[in-house]
N, C-alpha and C positions, 0 to 999 in steps of 0.2 A: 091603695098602695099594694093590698094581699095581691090584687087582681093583675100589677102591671109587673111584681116581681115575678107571680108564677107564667105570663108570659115571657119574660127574657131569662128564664130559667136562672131565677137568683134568690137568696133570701132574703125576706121583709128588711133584714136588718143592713143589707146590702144596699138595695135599694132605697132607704132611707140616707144612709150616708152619700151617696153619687147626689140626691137631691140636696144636702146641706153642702155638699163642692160644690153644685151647679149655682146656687145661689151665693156663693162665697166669693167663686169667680167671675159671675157673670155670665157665664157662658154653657149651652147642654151638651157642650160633646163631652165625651167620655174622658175624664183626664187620665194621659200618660201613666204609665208605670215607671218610679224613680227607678235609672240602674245606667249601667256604666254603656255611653256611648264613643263609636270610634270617633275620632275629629281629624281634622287638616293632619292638625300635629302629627300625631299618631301615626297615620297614615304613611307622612314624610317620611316617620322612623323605621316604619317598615320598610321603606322602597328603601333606604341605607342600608338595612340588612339584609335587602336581596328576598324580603318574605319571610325569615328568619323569624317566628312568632317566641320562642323562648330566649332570642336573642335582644328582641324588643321589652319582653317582660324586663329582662333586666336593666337596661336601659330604662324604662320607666321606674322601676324602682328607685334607680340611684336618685333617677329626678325627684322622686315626692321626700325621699330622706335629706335631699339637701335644702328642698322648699318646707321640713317639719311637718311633711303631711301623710297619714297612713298609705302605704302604696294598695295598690287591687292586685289580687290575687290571680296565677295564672290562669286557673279556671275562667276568673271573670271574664280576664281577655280573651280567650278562645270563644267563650260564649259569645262575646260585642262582635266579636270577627264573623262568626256565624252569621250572625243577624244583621250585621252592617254593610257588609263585605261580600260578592257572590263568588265562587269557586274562579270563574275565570277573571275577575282581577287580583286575584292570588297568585294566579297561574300566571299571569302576566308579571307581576311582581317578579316570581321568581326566574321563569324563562323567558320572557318578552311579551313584545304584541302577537306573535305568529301565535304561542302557546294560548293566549287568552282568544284569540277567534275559534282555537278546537272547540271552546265552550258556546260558540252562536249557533244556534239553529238556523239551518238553513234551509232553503225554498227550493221546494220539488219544480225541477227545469219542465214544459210541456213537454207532453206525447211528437218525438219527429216523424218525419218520413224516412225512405232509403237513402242511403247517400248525404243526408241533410248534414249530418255531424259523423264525424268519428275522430274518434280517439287514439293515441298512437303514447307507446311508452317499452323501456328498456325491462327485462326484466331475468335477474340472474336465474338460471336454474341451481338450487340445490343439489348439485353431484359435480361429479369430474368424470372426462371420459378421455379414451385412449387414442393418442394423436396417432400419424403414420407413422411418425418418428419414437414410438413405445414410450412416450413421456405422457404423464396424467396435466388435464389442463380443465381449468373451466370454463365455461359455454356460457353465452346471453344470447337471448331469445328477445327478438323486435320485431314486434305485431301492431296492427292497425286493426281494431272493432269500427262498425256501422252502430253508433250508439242508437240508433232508431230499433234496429231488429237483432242486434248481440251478436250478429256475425262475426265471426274473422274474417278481414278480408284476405290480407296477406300477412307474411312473416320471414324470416330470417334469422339464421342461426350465426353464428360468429365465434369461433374460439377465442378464449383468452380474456378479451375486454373487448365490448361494444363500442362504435366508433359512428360518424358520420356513412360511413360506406354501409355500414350496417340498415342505418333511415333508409337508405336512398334503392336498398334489395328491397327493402319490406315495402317501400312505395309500390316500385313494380307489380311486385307480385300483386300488392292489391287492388290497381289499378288497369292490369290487362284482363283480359276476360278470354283469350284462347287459351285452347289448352297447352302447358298444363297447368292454368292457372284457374280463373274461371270457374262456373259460368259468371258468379256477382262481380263486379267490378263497376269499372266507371269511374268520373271526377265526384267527390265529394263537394259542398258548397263550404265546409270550412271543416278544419282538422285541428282539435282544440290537443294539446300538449301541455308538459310543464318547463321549467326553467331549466334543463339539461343542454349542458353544451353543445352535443352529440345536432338535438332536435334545433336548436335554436341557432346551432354556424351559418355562416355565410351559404356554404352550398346545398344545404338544403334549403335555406331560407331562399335562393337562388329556386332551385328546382319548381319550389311551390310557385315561386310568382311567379316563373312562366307558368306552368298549366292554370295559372289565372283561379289558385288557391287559397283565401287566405287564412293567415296562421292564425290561434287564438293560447297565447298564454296565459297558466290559472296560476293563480298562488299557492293551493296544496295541494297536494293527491287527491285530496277530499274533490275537489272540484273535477277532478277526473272521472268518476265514479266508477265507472260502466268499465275501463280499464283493468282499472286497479279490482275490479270483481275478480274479471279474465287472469288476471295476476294469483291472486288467492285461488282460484280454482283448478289452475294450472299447476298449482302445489300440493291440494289435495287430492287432487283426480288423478294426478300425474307422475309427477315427480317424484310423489311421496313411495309408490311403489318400484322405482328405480334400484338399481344398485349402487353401494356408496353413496346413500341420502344423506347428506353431512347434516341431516337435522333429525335424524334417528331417536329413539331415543339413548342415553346413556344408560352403558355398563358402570361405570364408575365414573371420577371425576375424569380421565383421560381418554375412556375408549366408550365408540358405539357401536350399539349392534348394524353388522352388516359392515364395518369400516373394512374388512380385509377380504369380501366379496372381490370379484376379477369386472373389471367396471366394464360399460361400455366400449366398443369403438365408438369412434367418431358420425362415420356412416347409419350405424345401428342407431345412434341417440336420434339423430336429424329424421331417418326413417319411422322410428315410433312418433317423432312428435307431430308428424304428417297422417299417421292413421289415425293421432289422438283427434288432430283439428280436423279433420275430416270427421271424423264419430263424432263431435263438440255441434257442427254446424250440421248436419244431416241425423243422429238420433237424439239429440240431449231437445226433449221437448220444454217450456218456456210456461213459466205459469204466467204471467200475464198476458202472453200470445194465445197461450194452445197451440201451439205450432213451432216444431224446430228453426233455427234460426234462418237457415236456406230457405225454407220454406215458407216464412215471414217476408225476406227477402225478395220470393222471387212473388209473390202473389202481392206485394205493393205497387201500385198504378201508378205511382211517381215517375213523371219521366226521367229518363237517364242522361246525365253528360254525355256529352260522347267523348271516348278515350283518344287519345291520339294514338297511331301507330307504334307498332313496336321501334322501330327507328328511329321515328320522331322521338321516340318518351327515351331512348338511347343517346340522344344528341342534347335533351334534355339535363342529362343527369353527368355529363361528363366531367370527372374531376380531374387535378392536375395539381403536381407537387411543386409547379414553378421554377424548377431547376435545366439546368443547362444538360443534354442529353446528346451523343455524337453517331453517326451511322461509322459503323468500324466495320473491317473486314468480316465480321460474325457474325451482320446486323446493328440493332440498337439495344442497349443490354439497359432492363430496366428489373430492377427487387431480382438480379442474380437471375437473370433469363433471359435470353434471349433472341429477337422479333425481327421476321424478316418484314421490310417494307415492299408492299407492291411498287411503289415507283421508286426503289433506293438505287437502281444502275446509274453510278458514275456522279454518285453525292455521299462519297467518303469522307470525314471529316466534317460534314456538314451538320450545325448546332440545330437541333431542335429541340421543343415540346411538345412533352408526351403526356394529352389526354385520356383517361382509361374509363370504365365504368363499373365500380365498385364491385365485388364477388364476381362480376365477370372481366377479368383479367387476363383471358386465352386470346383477346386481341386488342386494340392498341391504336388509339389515331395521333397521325404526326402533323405538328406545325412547326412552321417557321419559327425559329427562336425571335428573331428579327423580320418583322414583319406579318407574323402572327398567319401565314401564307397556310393554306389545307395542302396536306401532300400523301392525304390518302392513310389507308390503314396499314396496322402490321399485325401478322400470323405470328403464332409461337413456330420457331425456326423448325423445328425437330416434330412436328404436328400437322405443316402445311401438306394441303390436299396437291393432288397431283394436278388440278387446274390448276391451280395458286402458278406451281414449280412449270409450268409450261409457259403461264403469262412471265412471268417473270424470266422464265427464259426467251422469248420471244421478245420480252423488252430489252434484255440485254441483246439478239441479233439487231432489232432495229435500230440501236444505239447504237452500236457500231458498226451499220452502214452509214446512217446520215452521218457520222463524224468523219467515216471513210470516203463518202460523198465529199465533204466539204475540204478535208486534205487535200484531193482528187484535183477540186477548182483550183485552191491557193496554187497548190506547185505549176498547171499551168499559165495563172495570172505570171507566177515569178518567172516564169522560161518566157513569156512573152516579152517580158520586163528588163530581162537582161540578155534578149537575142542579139543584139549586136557587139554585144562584148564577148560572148562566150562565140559565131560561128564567125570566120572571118568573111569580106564583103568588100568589092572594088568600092575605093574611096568618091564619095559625091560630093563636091562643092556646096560649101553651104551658103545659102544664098540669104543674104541679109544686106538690109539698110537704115539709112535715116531716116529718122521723122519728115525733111527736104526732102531727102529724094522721092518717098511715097508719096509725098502730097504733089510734088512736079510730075512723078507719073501715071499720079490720077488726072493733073491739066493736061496732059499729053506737050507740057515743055520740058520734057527729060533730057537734059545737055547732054552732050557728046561727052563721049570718056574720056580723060584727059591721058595723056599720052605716059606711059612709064618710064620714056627717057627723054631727057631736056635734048634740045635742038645744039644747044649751046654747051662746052664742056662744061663743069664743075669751077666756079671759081671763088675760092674763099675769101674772106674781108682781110684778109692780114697776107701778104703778097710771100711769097714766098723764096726764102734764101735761093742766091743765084746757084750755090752749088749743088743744089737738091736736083733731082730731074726724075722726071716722069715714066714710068713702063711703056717704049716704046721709042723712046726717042732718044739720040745720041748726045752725049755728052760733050756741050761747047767746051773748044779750044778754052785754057787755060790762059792768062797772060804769061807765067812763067815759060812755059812753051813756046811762046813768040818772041818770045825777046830770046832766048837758043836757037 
């Protein structure tokens, strides 16, 4: 017995007593240590209290004092919860199921290729900067990383609050390869996002599934990773050195330093954060790679999508407000500006819809509101090129000769139409007959004409008074006369 206590490092006396339970119970495992376990119960009372562990102590107390049983002390229960209970169904307790998966470990995704994955996510910059209009406003930044090689591909800035139009700049960008975009680009084989309205609407869910993209929604940021890095980095690397960092630290409870700095323009912010992602993908060297992210990029043997044309990926991405729009004397006026159309000569008044393509808004395509008809693009009025202002005047000359043409015809169809009313014209017999008489002088038995005056005078069915007489002829003797 000396020999098998100083193996499991216990005393003889220890050891002796484990052997008289083992024999008492029947059984060699080690018996349990009495002490206070969590149960169903328990359990329940906690999810009523929301996780509440002093609010449950109490509640168990009232219980054992009305069952006459001593209650356990709050210690006890914090310890049983330790031990019973792991952090994230706590956390689930009190926040939900989303809270209680921050606590799962998760599985490192494989090593991709180029293009195979990227990522795409909204991300507010910390500061405010100065519109054209002298007003402070804040900015989102919407980028797409290559999670293979950490690239940026592309990005997009947007005053105020990020929107769908915002996606659908940040696509392009990262998706053309001329300059000035370029050189990485290309179709990715899937663009994994989160649950934001922005990424997840109709038109860009539209834009993806043509270029034959599909989408892959995660349930947290966590699942983004590689993003959400770009995110935080872009805070520290970046932003943080800005003017008007609204996350400075504080002077006091109200003020921080640098709040009354002269912030930004507009221009100026967009401009640095293009030398930053340029410095970010060309020097920021990659400790898993050894190599800048470009440079991982471009040295991947992955073959490439191929991109579609700039046009194509423009007729792509067209959105539209679905509203009723009219070409007016000034053009077509759309967000208080207004667009001349190449083919608008002599379609005043006429409903259309107007498709645009997000941050590029300097032109404009129209369709038929009815009928959904192409009828070509429009120029900002007050910007078009001196081609534009030629075609468009050369469309108005041609327009009104073929109208003038066709005037031209009508008036002489109508003079031909009504020449014998308006020149006067010796009178012609108009020759007509019966259905008889055609068919008799198609037999060649056409009767003789019958004569216009009878042989015989006129003589009517009712004889007529002796004293009446005729034009022409002398009035018979009367009897009174004869007898005188």
């Amino acid at each position: 017995m000396r020999l098998i206590a100083e193996s499991v490092d216990v005393s003889l006396r220890q050891a002796w007593r484990w052997l008289a339970e083992a024999e008492e119970t029947g059984s060699p495992e080690k018996p349990e240590r009495r002490r206070f376990k969590i149960t169903e119960e328990i359990i329940d009372v906690l999810a009523d209290y929301r996780g509440n562990v002093k609010r449950t102590h109490e509640h168990l107390v009232r219980e054992a004092k009305r069952a006459g049983e001593r209650p356990i002390g709050l210690t006890t229960l914090h310890d049983a919860i330790a031990r019973d209970l792991d952090p994230g169904f706590m956390a689930g307790l009190r926040e939900g199921i989303p809270a209680a998966r921050g606590f799962d470990p998760a599985f490192q995704r494989p090593a991709v290729a180029r293009n195979q994955v990227w990522e795409g996510d909204h991300k507010q910059a910390p500061t405010v900067v100065m519109m054209p209009d002298k007003k402070l406003s804040n900015v989102w930044v919407t980028w797409f990383e290559d999670r293979g090689t950490s690239n940026v591909m592309g990005w997009a800035v947007t005053a105020g609050s990020a929107h769908r139009g915002s996606v659908l700049a940040a696509v392009r960008a990262s998706v053309l390869r001329e300059p000035p975009y370029g050189p990485a680009g290309g179709l990715p084989h899937l663009v994994r996002v989160d649950g934001g309205s922005d990424f997840m609407s109709k038109t860009v869910r539209r834009t993806f599934g043509l270029l034959g993209v599909p989408m892959h929604k995660v349930r947290s940021a966590r699942h983004k990773g590689g993003i959400e890095r770009l995110n935080g980095t872009g805070v520290t690397r970046f932003f943080a050195d800005l003017p008007r960092y609204t996350k400075a630290p504080l002077l006091d409870h109200r003020r921080r330093v640098g709040d009354q700095d002269p912030p930004l323009t507009f221009e100026a912010f967009v401009d640095k954060l293009r030398q930053w992602v340029e410095e970010h993908n060309t020097q920021h060297v990659l400790e898993r790679t050894g190599m800048t992210p470009l440079e991982a990029w471009l040295s991947d043997p992955t073959e490439i999508r191929p991109e579609p044309s700039p046009e194509e990926l423009r007729g792509f991405m067209l959105e539209s407000d679905n509203k009723i729009h009219k070409i007016t004397s000034h053009g077509v006026e759309f967000r208080n500006r207004y667009y001349m159309p190449e083919k608008g000569v002599g379609r005043i008044g006429l409903e259309l819809r107007v498709r645009w393509m997000p941050h590029h808004d300097h032109e404009i395509d129209l369709y038929t509101f009815r009928g959904n008809r192409y009828l070509g693009r429009a120029l900002l009025s007050n910007e078009a090129s001196e081609e534009m202002r030629k075609a468009v005047l050369s469309d108005r000359d041609e327009h009104s000769e073929v109208l003038r043409q066709a005037l031209k015809r009508s008036a002489e169809r109508r003079r031909e139409r009504h020449l014998p009313s308006t020149q006067p014209e010796l009178p012609v017999r108009a020759i007509r007959m019966t259905e008889q008489e055609a068919r008799a002088e198609l037999e060649g038995t056409t009767p003789s004409t019958p004569p216009r005056r009878r042989e015989q005078p006129y003589q009517p069915l009712t004889p007529l008074p002796p004293t009446w007489r005729r034009p022409g002829q002398t009035p018979a003797p009367s009897t009174e006369d004869d007898a005188s």
